[in-house]
Backbone as CSV, one residue per row, in Angstrom:
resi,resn,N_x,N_y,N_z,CA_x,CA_y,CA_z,C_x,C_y,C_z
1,UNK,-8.308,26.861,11.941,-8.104,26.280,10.616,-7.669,24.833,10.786
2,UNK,-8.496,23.949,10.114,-7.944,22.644,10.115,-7.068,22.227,9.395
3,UNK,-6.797,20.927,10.023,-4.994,20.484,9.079,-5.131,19.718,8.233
4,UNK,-4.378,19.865,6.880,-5.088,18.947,5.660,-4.562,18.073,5.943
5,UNK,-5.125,16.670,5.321,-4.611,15.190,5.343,-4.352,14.817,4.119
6,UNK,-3.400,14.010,3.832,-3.147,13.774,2.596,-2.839,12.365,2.832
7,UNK,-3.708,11.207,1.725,-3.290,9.958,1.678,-2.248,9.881,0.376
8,UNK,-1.196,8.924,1.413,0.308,8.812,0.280,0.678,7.512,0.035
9,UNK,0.996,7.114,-0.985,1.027,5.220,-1.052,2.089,5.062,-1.513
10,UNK,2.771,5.645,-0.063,4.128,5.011,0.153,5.154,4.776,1.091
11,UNK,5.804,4.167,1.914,6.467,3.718,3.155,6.457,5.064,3.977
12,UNK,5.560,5.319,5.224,5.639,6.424,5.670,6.674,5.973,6.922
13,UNK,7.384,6.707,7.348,8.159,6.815,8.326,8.850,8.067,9.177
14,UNK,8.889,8.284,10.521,9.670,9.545,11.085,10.921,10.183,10.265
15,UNK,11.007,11.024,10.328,12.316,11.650,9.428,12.126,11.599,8.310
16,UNK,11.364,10.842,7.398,11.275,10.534,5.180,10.421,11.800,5.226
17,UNK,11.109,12.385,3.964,10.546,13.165,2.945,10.348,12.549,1.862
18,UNK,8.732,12.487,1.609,7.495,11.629,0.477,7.422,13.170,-0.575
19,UNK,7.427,12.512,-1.842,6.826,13.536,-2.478,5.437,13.108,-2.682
20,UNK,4.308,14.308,-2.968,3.018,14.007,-3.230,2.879,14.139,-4.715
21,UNK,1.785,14.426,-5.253,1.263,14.102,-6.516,0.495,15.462,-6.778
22,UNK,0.662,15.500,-8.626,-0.047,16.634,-8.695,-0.753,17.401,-8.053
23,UNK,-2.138,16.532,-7.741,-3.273,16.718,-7.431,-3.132,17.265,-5.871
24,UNK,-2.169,16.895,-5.013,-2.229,17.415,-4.040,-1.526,18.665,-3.754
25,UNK,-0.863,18.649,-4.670,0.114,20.217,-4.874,-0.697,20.711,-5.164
26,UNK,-1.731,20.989,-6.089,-2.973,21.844,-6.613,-3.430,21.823,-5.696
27,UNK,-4.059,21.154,-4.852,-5.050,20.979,-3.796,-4.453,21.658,-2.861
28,UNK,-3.401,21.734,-2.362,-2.879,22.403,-1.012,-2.560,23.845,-1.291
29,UNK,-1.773,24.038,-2.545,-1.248,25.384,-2.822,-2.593,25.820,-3.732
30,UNK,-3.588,25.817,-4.178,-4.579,26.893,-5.018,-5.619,26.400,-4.500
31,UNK,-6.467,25.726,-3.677,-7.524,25.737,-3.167,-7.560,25.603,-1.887
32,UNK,-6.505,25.398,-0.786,-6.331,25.681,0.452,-5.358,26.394,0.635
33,UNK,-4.579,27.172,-0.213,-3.726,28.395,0.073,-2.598,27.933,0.883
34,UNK,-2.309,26.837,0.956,-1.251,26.651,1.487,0.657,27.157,1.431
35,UNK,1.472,26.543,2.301,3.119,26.366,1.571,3.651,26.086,2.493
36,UNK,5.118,26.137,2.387,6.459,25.497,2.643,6.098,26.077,4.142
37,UNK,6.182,24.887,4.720,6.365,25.054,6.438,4.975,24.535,7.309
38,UNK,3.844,24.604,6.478,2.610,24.438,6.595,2.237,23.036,7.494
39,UNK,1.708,22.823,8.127,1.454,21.773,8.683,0.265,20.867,8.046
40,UNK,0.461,20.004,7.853,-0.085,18.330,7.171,-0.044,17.249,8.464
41,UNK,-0.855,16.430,7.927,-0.952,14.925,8.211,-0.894,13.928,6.674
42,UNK,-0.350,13.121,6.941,-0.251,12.616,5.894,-0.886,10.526,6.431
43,UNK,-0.937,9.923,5.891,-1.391,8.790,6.238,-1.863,7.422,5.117
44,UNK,-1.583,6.195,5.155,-1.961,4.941,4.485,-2.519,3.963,5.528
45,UNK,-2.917,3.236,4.563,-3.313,1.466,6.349,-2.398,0.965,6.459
46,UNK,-1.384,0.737,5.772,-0.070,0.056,6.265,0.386,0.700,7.284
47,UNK,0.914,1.914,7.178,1.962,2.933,8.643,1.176,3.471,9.391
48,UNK,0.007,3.717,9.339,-0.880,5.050,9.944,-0.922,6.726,9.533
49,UNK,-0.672,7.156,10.434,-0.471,8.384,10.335,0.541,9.056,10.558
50,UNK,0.337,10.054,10.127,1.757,11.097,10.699,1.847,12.672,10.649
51,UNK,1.840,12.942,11.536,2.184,14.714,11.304,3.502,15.268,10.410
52,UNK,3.326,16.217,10.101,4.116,16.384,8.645,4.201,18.060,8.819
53,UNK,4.914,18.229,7.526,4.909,19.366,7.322,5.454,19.703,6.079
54,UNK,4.542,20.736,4.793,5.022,20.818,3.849,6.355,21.339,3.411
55,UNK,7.646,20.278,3.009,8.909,20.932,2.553,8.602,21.791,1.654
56,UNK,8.082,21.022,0.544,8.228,21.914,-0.651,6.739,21.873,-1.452
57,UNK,6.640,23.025,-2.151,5.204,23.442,-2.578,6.001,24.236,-4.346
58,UNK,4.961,23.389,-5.388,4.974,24.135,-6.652,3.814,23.781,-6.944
59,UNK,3.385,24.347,-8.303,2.224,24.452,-9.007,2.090,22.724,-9.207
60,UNK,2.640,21.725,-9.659,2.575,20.327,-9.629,3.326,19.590,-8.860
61,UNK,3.828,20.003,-7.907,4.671,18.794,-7.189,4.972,19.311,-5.956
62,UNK,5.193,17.968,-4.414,4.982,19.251,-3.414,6.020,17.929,-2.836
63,UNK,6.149,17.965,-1.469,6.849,16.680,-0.900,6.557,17.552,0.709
64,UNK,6.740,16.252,1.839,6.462,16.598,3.092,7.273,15.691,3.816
65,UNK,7.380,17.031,4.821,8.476,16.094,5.839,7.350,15.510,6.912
66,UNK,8.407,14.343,7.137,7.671,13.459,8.222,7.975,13.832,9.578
67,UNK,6.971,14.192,10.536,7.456,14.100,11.923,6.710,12.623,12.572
68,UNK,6.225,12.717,13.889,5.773,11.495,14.735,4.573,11.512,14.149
69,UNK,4.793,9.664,14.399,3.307,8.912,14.234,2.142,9.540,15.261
70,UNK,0.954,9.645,14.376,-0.061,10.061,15.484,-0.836,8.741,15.887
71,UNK,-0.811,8.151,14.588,-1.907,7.052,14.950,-1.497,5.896,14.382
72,UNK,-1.739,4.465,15.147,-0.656,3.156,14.246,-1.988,2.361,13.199
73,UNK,-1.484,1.905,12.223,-2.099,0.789,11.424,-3.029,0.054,12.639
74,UNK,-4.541,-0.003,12.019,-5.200,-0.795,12.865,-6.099,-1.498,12.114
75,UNK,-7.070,-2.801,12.282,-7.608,-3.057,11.464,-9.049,-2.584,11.142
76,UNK,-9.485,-2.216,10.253,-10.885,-1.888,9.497,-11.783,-2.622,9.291
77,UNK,-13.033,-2.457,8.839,-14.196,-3.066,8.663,-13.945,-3.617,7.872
78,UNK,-14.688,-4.818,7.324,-14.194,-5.760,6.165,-15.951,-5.465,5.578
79,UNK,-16.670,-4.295,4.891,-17.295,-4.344,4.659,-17.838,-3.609,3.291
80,UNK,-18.355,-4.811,2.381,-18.572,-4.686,1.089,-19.739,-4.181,0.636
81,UNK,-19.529,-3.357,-0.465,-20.681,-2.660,-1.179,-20.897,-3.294,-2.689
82,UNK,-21.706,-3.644,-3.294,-21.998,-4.199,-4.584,-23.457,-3.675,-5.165
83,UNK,-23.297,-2.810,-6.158,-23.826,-1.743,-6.652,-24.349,-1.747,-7.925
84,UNK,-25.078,-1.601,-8.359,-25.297,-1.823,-10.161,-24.667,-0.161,-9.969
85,UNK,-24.475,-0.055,-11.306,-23.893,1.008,-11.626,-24.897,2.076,-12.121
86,UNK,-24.956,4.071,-11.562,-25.803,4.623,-11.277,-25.120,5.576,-12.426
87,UNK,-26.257,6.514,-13.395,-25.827,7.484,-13.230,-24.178,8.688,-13.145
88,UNK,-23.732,9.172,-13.595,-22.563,10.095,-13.214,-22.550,10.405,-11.321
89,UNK,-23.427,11.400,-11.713,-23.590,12.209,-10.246,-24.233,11.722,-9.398
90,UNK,-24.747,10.116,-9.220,-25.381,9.486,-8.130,-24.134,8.731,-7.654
91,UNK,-23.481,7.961,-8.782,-22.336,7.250,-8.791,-21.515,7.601,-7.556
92,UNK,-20.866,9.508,-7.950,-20.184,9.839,-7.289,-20.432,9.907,-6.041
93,UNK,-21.905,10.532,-5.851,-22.351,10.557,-4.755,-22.231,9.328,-3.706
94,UNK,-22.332,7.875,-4.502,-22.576,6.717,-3.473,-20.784,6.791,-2.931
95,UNK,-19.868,6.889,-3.649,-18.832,6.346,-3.588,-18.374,7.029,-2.474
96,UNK,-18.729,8.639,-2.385,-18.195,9.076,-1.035,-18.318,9.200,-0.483
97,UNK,-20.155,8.693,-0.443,-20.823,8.652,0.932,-20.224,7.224,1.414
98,UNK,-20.251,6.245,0.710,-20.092,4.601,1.227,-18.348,4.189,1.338
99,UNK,-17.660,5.396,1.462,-16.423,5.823,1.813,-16.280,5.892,3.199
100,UNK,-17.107,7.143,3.477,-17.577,7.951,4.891,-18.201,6.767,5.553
101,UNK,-18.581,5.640,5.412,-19.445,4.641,6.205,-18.215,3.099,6.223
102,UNK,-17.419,3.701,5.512,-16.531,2.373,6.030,-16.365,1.789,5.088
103,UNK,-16.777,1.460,3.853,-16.975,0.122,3.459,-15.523,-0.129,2.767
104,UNK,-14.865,-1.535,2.767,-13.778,-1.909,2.163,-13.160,-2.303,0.761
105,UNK,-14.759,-2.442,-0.033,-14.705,-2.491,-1.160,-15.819,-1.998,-2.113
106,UNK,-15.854,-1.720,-3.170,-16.899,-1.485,-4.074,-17.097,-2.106,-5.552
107,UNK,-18.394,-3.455,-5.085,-18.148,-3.308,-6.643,-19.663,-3.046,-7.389
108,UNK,-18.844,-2.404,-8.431,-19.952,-1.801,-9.300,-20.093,-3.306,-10.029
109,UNK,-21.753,-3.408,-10.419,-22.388,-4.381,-10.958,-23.444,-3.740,-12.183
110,UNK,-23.233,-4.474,-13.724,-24.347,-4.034,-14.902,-25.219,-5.061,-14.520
111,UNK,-26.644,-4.594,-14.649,-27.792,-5.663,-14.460,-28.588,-5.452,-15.454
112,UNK,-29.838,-5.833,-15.857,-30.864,-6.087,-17.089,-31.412,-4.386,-17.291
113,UNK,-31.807,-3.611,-15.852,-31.783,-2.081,-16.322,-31.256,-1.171,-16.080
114,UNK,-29.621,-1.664,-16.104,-28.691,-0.622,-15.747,-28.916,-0.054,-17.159
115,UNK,-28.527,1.172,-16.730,-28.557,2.767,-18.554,-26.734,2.930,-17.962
116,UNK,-26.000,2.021,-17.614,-24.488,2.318,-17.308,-24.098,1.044,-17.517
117,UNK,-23.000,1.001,-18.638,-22.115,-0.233,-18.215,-20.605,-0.460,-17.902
118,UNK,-20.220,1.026,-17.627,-18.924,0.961,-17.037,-18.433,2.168,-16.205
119,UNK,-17.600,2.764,-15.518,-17.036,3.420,-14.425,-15.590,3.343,-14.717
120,UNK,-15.466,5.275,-14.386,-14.151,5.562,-14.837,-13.506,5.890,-13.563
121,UNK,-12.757,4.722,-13.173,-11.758,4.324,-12.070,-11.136,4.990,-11.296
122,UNK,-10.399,5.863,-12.429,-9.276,7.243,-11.958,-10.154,8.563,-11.357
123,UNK,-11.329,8.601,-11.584,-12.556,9.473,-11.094,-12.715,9.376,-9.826
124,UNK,-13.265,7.795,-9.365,-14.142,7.271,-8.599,-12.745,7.372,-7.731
125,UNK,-12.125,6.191,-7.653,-10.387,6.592,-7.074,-10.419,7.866,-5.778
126,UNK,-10.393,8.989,-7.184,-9.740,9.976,-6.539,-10.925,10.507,-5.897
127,UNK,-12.182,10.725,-5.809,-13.238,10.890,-5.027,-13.298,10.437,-3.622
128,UNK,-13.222,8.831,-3.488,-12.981,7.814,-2.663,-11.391,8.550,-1.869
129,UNK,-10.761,9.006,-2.159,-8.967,9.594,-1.460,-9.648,10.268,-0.752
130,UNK,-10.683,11.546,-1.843,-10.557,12.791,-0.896,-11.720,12.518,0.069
131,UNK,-12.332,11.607,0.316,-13.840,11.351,1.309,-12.961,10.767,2.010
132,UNK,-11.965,9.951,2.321,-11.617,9.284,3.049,-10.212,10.486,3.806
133,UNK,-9.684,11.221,3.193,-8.903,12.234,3.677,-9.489,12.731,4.578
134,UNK,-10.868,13.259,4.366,-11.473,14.058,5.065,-12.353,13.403,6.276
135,UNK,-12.635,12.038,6.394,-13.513,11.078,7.260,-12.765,10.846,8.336
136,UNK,-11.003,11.124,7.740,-10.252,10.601,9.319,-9.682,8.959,9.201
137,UNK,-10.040,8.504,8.125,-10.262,6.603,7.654,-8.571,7.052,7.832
138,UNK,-8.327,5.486,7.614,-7.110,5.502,7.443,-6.602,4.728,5.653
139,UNK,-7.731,3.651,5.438,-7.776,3.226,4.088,-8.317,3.704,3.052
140,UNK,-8.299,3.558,1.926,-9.164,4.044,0.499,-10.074,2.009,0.088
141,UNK,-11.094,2.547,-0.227,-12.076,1.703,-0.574,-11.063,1.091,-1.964
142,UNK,-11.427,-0.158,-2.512,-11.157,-0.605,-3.393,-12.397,-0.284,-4.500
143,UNK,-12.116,-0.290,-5.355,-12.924,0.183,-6.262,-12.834,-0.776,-7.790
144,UNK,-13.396,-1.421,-7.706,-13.454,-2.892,-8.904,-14.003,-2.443,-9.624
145,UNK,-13.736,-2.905,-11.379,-14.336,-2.607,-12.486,-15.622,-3.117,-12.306
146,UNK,-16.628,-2.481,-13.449,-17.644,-3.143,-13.126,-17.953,-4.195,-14.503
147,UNK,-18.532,-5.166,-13.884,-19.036,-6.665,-14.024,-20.433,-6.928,-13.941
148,UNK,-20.696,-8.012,-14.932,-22.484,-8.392,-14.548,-22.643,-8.774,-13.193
149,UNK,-23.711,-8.571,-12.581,-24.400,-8.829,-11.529,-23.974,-10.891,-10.960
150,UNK,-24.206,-11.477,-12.498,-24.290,-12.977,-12.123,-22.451,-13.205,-12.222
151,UNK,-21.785,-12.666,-12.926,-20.155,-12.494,-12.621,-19.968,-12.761,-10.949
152,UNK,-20.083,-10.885,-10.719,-19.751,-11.236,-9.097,-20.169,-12.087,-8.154
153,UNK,-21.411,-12.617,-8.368,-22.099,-13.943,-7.700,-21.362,-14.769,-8.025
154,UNK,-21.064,-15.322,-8.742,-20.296,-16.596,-9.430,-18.704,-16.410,-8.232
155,UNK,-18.230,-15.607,-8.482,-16.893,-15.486,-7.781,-16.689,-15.071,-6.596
156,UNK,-18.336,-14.514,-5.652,-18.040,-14.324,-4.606,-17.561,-15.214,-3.555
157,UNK,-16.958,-14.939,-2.313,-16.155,-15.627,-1.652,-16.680,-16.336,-0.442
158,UNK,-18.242,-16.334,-0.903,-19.073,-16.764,0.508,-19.645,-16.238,1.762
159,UNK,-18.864,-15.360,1.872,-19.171,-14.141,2.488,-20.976,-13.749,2.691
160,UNK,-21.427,-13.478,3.885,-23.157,-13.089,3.893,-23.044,-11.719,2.838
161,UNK,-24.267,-11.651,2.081,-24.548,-10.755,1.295,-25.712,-10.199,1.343
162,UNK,-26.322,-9.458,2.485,-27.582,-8.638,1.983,-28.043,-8.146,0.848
163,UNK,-29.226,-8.344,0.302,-29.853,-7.481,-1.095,-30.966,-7.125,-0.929
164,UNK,-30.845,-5.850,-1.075,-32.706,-4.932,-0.531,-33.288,-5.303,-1.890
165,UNK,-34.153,-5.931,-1.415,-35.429,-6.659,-2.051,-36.368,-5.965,-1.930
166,UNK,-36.576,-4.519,-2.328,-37.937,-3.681,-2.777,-38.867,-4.730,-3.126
167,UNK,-40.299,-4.183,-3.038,-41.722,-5.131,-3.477,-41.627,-6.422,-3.160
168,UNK,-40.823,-7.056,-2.261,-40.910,-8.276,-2.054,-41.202,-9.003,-0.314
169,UNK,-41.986,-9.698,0.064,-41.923,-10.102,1.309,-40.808,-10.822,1.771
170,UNK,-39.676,-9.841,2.319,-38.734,-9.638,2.940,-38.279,-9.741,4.150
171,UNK,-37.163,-10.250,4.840,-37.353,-10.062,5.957,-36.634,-7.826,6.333
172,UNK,-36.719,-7.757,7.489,-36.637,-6.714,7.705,-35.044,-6.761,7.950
173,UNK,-34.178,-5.961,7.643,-33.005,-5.893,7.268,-32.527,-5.809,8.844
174,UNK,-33.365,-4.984,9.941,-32.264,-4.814,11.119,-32.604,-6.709,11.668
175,UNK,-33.810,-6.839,11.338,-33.810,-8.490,11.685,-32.623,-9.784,10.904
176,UNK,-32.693,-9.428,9.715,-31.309,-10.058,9.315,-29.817,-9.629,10.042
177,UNK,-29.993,-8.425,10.043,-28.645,-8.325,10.749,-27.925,-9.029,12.299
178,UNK,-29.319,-8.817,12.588,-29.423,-9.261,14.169,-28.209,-10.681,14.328
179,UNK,-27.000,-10.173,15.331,-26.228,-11.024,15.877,-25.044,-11.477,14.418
180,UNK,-25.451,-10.303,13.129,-24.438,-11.081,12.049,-22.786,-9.851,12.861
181,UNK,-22.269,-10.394,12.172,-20.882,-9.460,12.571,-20.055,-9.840,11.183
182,UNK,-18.767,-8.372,11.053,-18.352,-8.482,9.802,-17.358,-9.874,9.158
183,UNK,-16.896,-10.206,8.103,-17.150,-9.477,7.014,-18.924,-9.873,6.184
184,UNK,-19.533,-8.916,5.946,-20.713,-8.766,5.359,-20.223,-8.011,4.296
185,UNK,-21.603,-7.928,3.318,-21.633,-7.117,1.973,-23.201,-6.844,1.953
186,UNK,-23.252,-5.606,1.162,-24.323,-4.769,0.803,-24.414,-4.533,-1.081
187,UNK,-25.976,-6.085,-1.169,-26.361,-5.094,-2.784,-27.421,-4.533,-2.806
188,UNK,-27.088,-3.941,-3.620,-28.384,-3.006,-4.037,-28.291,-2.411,-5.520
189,UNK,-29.900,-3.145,-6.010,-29.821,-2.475,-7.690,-29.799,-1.612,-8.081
190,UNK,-30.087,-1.406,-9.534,-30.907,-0.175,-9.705,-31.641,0.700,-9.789
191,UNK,-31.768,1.795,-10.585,-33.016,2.426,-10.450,-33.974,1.747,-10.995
192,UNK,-35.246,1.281,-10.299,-36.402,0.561,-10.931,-36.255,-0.639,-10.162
193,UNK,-35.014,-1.044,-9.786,-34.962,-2.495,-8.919,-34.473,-3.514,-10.019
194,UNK,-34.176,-4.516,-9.219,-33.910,-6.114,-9.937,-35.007,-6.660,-10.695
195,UNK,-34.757,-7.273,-11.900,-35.991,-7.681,-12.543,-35.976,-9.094,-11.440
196,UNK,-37.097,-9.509,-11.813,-37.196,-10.601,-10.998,-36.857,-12.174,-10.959
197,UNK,-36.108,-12.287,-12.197,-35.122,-13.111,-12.555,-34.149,-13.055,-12.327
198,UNK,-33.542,-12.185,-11.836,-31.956,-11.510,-11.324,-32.152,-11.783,-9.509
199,UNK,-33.398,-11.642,-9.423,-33.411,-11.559,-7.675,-33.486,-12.762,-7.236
200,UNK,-34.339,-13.822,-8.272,-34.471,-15.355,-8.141,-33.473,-15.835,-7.775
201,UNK,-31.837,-15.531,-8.928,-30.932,-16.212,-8.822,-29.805,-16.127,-7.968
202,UNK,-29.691,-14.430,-8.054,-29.335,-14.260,-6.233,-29.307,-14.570,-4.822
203,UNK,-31.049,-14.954,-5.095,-31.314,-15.339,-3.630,-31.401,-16.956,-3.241
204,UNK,-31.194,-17.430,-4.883,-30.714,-19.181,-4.812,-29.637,-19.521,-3.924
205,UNK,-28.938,-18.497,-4.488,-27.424,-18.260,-3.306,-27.309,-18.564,-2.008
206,UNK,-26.826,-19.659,-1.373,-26.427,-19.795,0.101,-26.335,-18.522,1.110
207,UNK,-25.441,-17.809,0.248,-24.948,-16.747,1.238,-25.989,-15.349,0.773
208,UNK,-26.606,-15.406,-0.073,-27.496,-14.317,0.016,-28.575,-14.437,0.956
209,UNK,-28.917,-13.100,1.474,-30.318,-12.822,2.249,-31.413,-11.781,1.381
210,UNK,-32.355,-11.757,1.019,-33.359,-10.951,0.744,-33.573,-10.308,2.062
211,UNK,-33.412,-8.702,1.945,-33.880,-7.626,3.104,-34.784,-6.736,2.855
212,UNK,-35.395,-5.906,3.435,-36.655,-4.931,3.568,-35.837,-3.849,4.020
213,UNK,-36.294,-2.676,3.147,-35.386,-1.417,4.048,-36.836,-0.531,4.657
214,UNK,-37.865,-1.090,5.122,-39.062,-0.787,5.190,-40.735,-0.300,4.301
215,UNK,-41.224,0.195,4.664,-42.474,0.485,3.859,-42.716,1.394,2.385
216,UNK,-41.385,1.926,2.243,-41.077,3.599,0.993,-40.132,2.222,0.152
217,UNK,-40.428,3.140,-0.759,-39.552,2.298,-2.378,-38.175,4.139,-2.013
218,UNK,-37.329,3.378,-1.852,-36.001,3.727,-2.289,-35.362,4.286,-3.408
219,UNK,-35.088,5.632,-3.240,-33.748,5.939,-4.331,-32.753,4.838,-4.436
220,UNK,-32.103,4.458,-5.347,-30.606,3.687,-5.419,-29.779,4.270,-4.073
221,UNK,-29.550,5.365,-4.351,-28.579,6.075,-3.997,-28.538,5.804,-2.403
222,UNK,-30.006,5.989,-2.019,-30.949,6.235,-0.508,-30.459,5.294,-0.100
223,UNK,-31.038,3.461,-0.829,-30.940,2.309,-0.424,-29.420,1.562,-0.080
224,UNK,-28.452,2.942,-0.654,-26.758,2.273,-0.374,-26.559,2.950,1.453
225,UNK,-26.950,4.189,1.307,-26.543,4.435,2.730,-27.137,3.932,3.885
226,UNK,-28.621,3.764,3.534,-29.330,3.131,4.636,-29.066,1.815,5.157
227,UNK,-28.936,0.978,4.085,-28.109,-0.416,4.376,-27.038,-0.164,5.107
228,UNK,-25.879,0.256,4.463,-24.746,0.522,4.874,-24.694,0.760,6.500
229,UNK,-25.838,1.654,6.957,-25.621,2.663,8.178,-26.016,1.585,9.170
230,UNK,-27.177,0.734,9.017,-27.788,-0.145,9.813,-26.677,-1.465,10.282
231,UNK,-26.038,-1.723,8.676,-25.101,-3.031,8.844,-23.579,-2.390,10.058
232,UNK,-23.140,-0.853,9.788,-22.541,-0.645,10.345,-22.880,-1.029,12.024
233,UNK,-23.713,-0.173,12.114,-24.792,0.253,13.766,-24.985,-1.735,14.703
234,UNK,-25.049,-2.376,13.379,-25.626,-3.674,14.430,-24.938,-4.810,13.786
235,UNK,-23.667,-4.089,13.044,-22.648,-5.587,12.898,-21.307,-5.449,12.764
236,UNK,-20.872,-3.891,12.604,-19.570,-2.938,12.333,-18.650,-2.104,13.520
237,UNK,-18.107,-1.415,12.977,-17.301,-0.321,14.221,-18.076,0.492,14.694
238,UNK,-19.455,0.387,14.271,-19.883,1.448,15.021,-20.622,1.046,16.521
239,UNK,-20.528,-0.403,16.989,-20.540,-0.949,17.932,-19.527,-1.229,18.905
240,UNK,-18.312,-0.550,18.509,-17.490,-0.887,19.616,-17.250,0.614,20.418
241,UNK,-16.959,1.249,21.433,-16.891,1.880,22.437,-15.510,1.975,22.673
């Protein structure tokens, strides 16, 4: 039986007893059957980790004692996702897959054929906790309201920005990547793609690149992980040993 993890956002240390939050009292005591004595990990990016053990267990409120650090604060990928906004159940889907792949931030973007123009935070949030509980991460993704497409351009920070450029003569995305290293960002539209006035002004952008995710037209959903996995593989942690 594996040991649950619980992310806590708050000063972890040897010896403190943290209380947790509803959701994890529900979560430990009625869907992993847990209680008092039970062994936990608990963990943030500030302290790391820590082995634990549940003091106390009720129907809403639980708290855990702290034993030794397992693992110290280290630093993470600095790598961004920028998304038109999908759907309910694709939504969720990207957020905890592009959780599981690292990325450091998310922002959702409305464009000319988004059918979404906003995202409910406290949802996405707590989705993003439990993918990242379970990935082993030590951080939770940031998760930004969502904004027009030409917004986040306007205020981005310069930073390289890949954008899979479906139907367009592109370069090939592992060729853009070639020799980039982080911090990078990943967009990708919506369903149907960027009209082509949206891609114009994007790619006016210094720091944007137009990419190819090859020869197939892309799900949304498809085109977040595949980016994601490649930028990891040939510019991320998943190159170091």
């Amino acid at each position: 039986m594996s040991t649950p993890r619980s992310y806590l956002d708050a000063p972890l240390s040897e010896g403190a007893e943290i209380h947790g939050t509803p959701a994890q009292a529900h979560h430990l005591g009625t869907v992993l059957r847990r209680g008092p004595g039970d062994a936990v990990t608990v963990f943030n990016v500030r302290d790391g980790e820590f082995a634990a053990t549940i003091a106390t267990l009720r129907k809403d409120r639980c708290a855990f004692a702290l034993g030794e650090r397992l693992r110290a604060p280290a630093a993470e990928p600095d790598l961004r996702l920028v998304v038109a906004v999908l759907k309910r159940d694709a939504f969720d889907w990207v957020v905890e897959k592009a959780t599981e792949l690292g990325v450091s931030a998310i922002h959702p973007v409305t464009t000319r054929r988004s059918v979404v123009d906003r995202v409910n935070l406290d949802r996405l949030s707590a989705i993003a906790r439990g993918a990242a509980e379970q990935c082993e991460r030590l951080s939770i993704p940031v998760i930004q309201l969502a904004r027009p497409l030409h917004a986040v351009l306007d205020s981005w920070d310069g930073t390289p920005l890949l954008v899979a450029a479906e139907r367009r003569d592109a370069l090939p995305i592992g060729h853009a990547a070639h020799g980039l290293r982080l911090p990078c960002g990943w967009l990708v539209g919506p369903e149907g793609g960027f009209e082509g006035g949206e891609l114009d002004d994007a790619t006016r952008r210094a720091f944007v690149t137009a990419v190819a995710l090859g020869p197939r037209i892309l799900r949304a959903e498809t085109a977040v992980v595949a980016g994601l996995s490649v930028l990891q593989a040939l510019a991320g942690d998943w190159t170091v040993t």
